[in-house]
C-alpha positions as CSV (number, residue, x, y, z in Angstrom):
1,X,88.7,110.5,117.5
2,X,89.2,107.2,115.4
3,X,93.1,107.3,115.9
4,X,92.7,107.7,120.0
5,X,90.5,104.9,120.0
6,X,92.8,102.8,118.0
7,X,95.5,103.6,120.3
8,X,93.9,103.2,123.5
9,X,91.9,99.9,122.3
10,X,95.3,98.1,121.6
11,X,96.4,98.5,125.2
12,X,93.1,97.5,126.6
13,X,92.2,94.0,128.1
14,X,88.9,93.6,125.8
15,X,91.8,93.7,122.7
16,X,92.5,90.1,121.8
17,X,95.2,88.7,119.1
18,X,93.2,89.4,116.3
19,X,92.1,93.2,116.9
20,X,96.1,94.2,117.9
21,X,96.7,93.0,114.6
22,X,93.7,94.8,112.5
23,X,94.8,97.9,114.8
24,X,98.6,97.6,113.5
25,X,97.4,97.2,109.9
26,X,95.1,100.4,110.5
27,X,98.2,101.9,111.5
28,X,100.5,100.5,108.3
29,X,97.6,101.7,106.2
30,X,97.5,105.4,107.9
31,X,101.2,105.8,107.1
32,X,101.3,105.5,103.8
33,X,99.5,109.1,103.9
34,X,102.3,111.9,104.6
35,X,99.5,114.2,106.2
36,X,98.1,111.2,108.6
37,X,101.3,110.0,109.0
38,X,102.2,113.4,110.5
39,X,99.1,113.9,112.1
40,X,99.8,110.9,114.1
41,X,103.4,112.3,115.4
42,X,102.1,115.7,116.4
43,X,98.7,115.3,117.2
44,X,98.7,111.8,119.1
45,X,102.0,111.5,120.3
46,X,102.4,107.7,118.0
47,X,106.1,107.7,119.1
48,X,105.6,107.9,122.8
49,X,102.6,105.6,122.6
50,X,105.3,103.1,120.8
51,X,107.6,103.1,123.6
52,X,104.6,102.9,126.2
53,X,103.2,99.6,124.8
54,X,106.9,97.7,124.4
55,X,107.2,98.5,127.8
């Protein structure tokens, strides 16, 4: 449930400057683990979510 929250967190209003960037480092730290890293793609969808918040 961590991840979801990260993701949904970065989108939010209440997210200023300085939690995007702890959330993106979260992220950068996630994906140096093959199994997270893949849990991310299948599970939560990371690659849609990518293309949803640089829209």
């Amino acid at each position: 449930y961590g991840i979801k929250l990260l993701l949904s967190l970065f989108g939010s209003v209440i997210a200023d400057q300085e939690t995007r960037k702890y959330i993106l480092l979260s992220f950068r730290a996630i994906l140096q683990h093959r199994s997270l890293a893949n849990d991310l793609y299948v599970r939560q969808n990371l690659h849609s979510w990518i293309v949803l918040t640089l829209q």
